[in-house]
N, CA, C and O of each residue as an XYZ file, in Angstrom:
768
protein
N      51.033    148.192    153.599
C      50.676    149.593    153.491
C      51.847    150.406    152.933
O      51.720    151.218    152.017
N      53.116    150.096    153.620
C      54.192    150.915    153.030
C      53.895    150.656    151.241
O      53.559    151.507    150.418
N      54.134    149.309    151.045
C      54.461    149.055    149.750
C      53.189    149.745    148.727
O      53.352    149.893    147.516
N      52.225    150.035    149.278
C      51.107    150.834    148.364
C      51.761    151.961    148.091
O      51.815    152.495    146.983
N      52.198    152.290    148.953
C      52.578    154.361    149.669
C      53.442    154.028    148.772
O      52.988    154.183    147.638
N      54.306    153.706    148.798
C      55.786    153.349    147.719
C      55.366    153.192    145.833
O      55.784    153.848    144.878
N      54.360    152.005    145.905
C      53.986    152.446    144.661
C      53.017    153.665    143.753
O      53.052    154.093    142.599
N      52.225    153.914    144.886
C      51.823    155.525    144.649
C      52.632    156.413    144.575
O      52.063    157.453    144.244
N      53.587    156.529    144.702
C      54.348    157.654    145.087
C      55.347    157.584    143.878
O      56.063    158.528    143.542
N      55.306    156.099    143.134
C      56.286    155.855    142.062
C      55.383    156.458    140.933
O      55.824    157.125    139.998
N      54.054    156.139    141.134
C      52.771    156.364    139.858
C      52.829    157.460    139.757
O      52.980    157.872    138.607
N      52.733    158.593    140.997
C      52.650    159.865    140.738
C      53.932    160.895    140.029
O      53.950    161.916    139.342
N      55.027    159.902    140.683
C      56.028    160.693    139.900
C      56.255    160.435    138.660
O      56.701    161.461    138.146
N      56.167    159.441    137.771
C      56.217    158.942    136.879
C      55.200    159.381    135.904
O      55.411    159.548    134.703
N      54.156    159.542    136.475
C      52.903    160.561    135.652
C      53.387    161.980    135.312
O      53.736    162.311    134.179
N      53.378    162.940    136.578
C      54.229    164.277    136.567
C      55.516    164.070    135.858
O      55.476    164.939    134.987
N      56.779    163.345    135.702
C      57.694    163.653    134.814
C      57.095    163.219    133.148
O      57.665    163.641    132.142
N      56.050    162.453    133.105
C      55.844    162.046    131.785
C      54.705    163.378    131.398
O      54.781    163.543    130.181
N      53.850    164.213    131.914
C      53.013    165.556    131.909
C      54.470    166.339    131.763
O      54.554    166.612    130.565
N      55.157    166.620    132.160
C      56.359    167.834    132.302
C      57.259    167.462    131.046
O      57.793    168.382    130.427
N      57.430    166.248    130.679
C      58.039    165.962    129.644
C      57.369    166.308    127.931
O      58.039    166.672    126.965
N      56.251    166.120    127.961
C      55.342    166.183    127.430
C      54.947    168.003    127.002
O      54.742    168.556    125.922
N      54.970    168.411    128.146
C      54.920    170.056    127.763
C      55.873    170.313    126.937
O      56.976    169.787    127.085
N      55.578    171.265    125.812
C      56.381    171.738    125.153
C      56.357    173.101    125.572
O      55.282    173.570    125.197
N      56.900    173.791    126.055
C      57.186    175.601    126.377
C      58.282    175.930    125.115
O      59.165    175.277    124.559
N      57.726    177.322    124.970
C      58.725    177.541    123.596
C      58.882    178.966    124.436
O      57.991    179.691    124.876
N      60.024    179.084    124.493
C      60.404    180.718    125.114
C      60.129    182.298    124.509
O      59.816    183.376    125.014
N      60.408    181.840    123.236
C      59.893    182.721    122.188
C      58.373    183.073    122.602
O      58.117    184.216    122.978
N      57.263    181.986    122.526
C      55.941    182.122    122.741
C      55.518    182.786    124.113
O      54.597    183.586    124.277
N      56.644    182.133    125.342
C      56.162    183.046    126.424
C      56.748    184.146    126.855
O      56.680    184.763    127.918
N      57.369    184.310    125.812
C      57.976    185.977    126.008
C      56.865    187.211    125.333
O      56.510    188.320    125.731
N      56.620    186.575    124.405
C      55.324    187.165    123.624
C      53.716    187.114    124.320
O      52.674    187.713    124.057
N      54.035    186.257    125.159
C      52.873    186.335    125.801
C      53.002    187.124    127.283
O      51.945    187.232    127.905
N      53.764    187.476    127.667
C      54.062    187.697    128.760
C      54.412    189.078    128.372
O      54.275    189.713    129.417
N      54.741    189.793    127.557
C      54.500    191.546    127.162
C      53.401    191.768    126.708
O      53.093    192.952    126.839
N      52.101    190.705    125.867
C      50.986    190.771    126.097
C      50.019    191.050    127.203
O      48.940    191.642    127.219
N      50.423    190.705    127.728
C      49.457    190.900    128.976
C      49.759    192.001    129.989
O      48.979    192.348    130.875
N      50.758    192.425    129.806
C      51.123    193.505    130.567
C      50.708    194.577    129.773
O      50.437    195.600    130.403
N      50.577    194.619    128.480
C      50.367    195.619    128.059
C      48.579    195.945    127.306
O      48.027    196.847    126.676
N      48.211    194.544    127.880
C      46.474    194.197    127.465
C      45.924    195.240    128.066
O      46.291    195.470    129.219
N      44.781    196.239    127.350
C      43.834    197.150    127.555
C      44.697    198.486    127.979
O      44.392    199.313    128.839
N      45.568    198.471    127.346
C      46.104    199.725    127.183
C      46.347    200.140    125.557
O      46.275    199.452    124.538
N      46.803    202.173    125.859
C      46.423    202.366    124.863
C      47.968    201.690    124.059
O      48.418    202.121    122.997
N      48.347    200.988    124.568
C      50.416    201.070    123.774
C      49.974    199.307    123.527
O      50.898    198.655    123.041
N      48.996    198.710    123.744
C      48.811    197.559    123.152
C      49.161    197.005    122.062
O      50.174    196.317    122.186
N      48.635    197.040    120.849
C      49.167    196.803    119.398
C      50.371    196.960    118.947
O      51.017    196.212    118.214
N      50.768    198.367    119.596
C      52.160    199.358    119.260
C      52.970    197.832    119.906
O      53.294    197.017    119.043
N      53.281    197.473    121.402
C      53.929    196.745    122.087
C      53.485    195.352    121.907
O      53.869    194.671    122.858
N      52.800    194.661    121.016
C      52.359    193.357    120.497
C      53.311    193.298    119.394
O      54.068    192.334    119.286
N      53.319    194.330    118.518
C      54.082    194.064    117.400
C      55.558    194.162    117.309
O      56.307    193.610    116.503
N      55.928    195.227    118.599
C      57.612    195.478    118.889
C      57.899    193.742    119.238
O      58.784    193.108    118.662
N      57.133    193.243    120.103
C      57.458    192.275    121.128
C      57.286    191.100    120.481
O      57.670    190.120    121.117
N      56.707    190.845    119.136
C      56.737    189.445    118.215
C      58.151    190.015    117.270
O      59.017    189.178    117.015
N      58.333    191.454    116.777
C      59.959    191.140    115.880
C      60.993    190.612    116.983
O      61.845    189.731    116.869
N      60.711    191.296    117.927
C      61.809    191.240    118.915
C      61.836    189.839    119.363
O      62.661    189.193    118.718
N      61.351    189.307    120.053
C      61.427    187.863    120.465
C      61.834    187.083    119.134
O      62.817    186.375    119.350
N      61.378    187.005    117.847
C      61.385    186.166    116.960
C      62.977    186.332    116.541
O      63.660    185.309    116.503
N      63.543    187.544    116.243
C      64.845    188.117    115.837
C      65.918    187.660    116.944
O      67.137    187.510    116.859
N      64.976    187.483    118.068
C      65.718    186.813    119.363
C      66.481    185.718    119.496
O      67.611    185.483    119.923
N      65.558    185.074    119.010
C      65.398    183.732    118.619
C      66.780    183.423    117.764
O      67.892    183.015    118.096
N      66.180    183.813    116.498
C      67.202    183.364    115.627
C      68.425    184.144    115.803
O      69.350    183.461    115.365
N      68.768    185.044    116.158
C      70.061    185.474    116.609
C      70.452    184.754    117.844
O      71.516    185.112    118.350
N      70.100    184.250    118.150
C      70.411    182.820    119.427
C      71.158    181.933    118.514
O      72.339    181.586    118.497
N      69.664    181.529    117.398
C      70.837    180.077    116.533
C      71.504    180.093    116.398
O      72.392    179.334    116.789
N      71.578    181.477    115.371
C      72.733    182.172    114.598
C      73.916    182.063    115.303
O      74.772    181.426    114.691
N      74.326    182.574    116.653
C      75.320    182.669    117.076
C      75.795    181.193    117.818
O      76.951    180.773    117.882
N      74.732    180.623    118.283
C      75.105    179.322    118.665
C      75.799    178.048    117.551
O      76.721    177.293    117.858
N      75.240    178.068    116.530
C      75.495    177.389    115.399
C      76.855    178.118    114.475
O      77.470    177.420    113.668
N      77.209    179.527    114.696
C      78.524    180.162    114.512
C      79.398    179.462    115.632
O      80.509    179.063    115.281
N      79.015    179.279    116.914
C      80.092    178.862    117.608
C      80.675    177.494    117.187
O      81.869    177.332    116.937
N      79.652    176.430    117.122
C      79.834    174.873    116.204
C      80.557    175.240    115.426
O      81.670    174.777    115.674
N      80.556    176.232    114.031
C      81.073    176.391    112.868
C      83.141    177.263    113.221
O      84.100    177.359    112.455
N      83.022    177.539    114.182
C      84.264    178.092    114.885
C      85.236    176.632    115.294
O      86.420    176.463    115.002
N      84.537    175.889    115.881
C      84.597    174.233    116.231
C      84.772    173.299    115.049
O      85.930    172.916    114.887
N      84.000    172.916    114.315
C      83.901    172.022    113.437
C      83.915    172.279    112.116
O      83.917    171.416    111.239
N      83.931    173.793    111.902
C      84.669    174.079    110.118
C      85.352    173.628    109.706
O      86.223    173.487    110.565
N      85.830    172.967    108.321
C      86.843    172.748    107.973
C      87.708    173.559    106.968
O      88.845    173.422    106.517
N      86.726    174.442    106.805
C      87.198    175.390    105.288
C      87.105    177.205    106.153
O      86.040    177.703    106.516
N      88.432    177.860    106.301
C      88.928    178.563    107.289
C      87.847    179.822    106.508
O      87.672    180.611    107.437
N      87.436    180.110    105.865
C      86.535    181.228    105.146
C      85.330    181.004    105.964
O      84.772    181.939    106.538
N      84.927    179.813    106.029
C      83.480    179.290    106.786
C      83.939    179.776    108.643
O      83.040    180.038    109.442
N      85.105    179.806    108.958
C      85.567    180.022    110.285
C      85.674    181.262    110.337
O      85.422    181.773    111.429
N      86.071    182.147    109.220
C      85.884    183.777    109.561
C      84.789    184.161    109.530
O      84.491    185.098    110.270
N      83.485    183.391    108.388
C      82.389    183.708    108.640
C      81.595    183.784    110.084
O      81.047    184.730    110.651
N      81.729    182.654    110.379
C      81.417    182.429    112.290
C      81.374    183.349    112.938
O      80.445    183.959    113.468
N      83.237    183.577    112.893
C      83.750    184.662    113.774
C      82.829    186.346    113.767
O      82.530    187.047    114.733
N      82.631    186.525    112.616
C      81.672    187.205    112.190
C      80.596    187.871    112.678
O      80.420    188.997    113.142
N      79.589    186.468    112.369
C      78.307    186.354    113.123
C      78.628    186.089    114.417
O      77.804    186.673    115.121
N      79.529    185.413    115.173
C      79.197    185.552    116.746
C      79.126    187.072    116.778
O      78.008    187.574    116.891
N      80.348    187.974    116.680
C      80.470    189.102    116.994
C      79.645    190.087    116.329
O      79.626    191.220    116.810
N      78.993    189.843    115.349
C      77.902    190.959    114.782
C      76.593    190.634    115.485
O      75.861    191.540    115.884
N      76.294    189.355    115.639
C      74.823    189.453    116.297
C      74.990    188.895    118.014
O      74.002    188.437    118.588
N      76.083    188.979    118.585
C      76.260    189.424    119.776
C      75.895    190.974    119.597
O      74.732    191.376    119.638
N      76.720    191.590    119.447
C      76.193    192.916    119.573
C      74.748    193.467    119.312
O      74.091    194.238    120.012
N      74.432    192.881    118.145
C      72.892    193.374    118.304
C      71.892    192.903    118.520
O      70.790    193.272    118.117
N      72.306    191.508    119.579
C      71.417    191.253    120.139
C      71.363    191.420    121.753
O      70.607    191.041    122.647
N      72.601    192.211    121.661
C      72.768    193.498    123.416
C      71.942    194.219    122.920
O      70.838    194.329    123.454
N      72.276    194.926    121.721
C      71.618    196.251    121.642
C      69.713    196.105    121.633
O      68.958    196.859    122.247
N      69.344    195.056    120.857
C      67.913    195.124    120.776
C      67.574    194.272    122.286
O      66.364    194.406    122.467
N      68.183    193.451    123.431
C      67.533    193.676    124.565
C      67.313    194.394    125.489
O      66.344    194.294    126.242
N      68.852    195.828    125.593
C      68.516    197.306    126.058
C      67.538    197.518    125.253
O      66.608    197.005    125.876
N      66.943    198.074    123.935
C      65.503    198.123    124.054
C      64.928    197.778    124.344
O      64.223    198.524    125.024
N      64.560    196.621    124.271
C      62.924    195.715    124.474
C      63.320    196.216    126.714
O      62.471    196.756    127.422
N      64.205    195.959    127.020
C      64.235    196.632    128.588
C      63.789    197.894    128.832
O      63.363    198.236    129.935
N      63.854    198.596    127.908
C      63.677    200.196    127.799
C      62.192    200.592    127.340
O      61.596    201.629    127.631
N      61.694    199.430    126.485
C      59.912    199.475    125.976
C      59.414    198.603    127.264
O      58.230    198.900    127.425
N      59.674    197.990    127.899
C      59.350    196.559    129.149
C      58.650    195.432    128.296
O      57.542    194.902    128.390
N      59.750    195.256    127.394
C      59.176    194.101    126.499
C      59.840    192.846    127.294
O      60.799    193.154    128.001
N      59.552    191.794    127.282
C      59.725    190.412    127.901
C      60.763    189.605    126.679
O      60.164    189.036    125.766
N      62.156    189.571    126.679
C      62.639    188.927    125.639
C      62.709    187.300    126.136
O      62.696    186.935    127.311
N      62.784    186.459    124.999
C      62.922    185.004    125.502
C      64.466    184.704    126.151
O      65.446    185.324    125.738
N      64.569    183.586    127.312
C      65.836    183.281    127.510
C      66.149    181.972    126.996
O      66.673    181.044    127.611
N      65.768    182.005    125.804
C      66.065    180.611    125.015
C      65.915    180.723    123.847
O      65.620    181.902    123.653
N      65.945    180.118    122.803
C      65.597    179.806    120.883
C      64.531    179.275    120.732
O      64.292    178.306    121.453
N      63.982    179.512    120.202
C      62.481    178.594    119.962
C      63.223    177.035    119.550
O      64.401    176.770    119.311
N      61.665    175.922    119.591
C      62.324    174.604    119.561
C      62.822    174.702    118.231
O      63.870    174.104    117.986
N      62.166    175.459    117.178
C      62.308    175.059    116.075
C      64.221    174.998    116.089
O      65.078    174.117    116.025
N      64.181    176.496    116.211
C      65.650    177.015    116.098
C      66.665    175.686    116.922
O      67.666    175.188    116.407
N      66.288    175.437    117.828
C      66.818    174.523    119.189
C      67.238    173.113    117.838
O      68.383    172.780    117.533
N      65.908    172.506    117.235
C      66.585    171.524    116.060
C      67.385    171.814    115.049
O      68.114    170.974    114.523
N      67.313    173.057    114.684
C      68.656    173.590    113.596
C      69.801    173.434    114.072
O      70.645    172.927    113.332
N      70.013    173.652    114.850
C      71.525    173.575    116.357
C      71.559    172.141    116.568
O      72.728    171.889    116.277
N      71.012    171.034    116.892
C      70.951    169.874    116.939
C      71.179    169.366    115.858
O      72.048    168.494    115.865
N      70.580    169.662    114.673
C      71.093    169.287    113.562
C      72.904    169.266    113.133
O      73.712    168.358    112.944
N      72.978    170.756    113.113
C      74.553    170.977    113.064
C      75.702    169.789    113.962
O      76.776    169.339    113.561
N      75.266    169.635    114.757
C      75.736    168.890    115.667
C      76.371    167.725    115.517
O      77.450    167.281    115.909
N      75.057    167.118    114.558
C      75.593    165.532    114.191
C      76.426    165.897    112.888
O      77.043    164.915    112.476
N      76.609    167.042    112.131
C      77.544    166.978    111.067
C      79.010    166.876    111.064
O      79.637    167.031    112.112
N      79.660    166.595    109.820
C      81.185    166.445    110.122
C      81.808    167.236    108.814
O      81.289    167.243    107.698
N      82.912    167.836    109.155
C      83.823    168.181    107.651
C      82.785    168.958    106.921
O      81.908    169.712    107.341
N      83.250    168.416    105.204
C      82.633    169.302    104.642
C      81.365    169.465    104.185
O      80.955    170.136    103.238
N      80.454    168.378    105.415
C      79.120    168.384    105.080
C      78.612    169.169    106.204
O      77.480    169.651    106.208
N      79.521    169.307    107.234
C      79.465    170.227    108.336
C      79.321    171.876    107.680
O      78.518    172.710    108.100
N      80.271    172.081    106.600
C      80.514    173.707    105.798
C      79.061    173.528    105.671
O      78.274    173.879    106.550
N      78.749    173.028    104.664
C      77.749    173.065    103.800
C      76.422    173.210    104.638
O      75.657    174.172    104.572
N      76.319    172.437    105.194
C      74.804    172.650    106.056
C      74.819    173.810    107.151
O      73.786    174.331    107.571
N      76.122    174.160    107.573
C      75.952    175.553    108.313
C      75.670    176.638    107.689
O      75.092    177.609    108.177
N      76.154    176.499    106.330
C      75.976    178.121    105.293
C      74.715    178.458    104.614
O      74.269    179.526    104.195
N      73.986    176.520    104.623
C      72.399    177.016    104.439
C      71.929    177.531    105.370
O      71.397    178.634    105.244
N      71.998    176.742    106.862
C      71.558    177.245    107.542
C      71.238    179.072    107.665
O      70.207    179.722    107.838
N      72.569    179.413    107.492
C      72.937    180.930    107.562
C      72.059    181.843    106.496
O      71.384    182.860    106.657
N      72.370    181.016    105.309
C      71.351    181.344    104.360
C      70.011    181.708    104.498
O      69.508    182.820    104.339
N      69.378    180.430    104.877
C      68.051    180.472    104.906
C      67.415    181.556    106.528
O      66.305    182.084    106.452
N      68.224    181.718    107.748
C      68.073    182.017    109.100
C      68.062    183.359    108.108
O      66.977    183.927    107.988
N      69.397    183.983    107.275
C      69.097    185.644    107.050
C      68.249    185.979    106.214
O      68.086    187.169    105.945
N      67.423    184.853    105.539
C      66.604    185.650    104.553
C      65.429    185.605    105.225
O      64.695    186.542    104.906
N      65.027    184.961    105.935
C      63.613    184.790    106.957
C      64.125    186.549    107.891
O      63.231    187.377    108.064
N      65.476    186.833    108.339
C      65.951    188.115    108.870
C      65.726    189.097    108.148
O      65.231    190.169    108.495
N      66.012    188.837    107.310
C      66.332    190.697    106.131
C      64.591    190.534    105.591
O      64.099    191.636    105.348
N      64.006    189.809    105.462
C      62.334    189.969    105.055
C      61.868    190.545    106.336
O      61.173    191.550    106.186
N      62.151    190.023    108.037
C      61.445    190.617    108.799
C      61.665    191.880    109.366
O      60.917    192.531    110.096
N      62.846    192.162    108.919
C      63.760    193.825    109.361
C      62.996    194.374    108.150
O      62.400    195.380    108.537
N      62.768    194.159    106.912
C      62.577    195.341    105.927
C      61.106    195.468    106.325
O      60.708    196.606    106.574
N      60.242    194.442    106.419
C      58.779    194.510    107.356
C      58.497    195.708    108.491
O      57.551    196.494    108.510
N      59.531    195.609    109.363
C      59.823    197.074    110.118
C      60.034    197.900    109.667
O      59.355    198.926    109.681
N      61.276    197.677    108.996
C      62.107    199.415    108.596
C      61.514    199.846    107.799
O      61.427    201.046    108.059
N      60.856    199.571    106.666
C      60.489    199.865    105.390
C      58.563    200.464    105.470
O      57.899    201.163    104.704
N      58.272    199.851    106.614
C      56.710    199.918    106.718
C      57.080    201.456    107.199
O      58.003    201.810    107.932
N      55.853    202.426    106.419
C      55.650    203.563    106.947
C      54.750    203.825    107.979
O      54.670    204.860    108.641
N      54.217    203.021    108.050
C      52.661    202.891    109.396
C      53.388    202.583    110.661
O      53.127    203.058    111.766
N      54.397    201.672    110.349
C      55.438    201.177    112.173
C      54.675    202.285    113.057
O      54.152    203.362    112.772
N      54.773    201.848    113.778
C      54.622    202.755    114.905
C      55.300    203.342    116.318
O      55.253    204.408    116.932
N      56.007    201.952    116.502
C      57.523    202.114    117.142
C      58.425    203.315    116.820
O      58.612    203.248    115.605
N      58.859    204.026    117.148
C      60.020    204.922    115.685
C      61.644    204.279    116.561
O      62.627    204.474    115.845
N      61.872    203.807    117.499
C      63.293    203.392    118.079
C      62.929    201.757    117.482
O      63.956    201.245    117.037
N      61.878    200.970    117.393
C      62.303    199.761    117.213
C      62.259    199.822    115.488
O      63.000    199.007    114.939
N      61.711    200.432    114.883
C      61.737    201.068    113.684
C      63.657    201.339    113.120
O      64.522    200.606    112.641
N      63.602    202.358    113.406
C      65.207    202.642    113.673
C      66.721    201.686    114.254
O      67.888    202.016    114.039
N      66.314    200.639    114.908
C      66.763    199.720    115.306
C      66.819    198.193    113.760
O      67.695    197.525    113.211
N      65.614    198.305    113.693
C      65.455    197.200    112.297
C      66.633    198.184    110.858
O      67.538    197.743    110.150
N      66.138    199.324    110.945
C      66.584    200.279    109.739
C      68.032    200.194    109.786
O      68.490    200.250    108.645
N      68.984    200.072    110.746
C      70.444    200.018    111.259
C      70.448    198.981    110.897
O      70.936    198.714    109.799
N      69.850    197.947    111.775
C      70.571    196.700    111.749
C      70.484    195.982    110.446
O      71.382    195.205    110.125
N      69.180    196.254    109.469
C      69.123    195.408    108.146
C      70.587    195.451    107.062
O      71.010    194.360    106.682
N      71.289    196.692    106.617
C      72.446    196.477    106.425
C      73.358    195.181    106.403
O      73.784    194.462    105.499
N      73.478    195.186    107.803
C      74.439    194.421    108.492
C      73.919    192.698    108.290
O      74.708    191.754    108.261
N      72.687    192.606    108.188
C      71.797    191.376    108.011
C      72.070    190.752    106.385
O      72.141    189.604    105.946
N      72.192    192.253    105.681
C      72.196    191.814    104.211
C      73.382    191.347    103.477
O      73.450    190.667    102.453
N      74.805    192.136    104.622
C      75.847    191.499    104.185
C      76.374    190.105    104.299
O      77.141    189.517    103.537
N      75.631    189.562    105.752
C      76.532    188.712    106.329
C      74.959    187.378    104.765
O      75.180    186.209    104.449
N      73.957    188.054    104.372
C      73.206    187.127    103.482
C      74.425    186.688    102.381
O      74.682    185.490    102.262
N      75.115    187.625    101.638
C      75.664    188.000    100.749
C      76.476    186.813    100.838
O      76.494    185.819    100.112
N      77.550    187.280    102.485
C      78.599    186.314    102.070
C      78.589    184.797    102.736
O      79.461    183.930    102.683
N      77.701    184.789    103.178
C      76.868    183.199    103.336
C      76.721    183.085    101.724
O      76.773    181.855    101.745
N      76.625    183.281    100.800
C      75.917    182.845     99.573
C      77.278    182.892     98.784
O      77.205    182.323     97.695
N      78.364    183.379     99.051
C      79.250    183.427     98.000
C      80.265    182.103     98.439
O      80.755    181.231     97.722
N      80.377    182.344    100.023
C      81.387    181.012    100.184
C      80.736    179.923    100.089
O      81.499    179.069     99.639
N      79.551    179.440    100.311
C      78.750    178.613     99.985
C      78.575    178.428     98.334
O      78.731    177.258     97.986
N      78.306    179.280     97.348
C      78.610    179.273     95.817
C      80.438    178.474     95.959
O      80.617    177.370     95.445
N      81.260    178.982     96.469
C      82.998    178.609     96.347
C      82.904    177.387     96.591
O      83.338    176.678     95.682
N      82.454    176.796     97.580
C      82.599    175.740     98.044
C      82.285    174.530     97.265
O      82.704    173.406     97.539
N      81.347    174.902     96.058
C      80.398    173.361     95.629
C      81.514    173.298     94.536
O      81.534    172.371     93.727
């Protein structure tokens, strides 16, 4: 009898960690879902659906961004690619304080994680070395700000927004998005 109880008890756990393993949760998604519903059948619905997908998504990748700047602080080899880093930690640290005092201030739900996608860009970096390490961080950077500066000008630029602080928030911060595009593209041009 024990030895049943013993192997049931192995089946069940072994089921539940292989179900739990198996879930994929993306933080991004339940952050977005989770200001959904708080704000379902009200009149600030749409208004707070649409703050709460830039915001989480911008979340996101200002997560990579700065996580994959820290690697590039670590494993650069070309000291231009290390001021770049330095850079982005400290530019999208800051505004990614500043846009979660908003989304706290709208009761938007921000993610406490990167989406998976973002999560394999960072994994990626990881296994690189030297100057294949430069190179694949500055696409990275590349490609993370132009997916950025398309979804900030989507805000700032739309006259319908309806937000006017998360509006104003995209309108500030795109600037700052377009430079750090710029010089991702020039030391990356130096480098080849």
């Amino acid at each position: 009898m024990k030895k049943i109880a013993t192997t049931g008890l192995m089946a069940c756990a072994f089921l539940f960690g292989t179900i739990a393993c198996n879930q994929k949760t993306d933080s991004v998604e339940e952050a977005q879902e989770a200001t959904e519903e708080r704000f379902e059948d009200t009149a600030m619905e749409d208004q707070r659906e649409d703050a709460a997908e830039f915001m989480t998504k911008s979340a996101s990748s200002s997560m990579m961004e700065i996580e994959a700047s820290k690697l590039a602080q670590q494993k650069a080899t070309n000291p231009q690619v290390k001021e770049f880093a330095n850079m982005m930690v400290n530019d999208h640290t800051a505004a990614s304080k500043e846009m979660r005092e908003l989304a706290t201030s709208k009761n938007i739900t921000m993610p406490d994680s990167m989406s998976s996608d973002h999560m394999d860009h960072v994994r990626d970096l990881r296994d690189k070395t030297g100057a294949d390490f430069d190179k694949a961080y500055l696409d990275r950077m590349l490609s993370a700000h132009e997916n950025d500066v398309e979804r900030f000008e989507d805000v700032a630029e739309d006259a319908d927004y309806e937000d006017a602080e998360v509006k104003a928030f995209a309108s500030k911060t795109l600037p700052k998005l377009r430079q750090h595009h710029e010089r991702a593209k020039q030391i990356r041009d130096m480098l080849k």
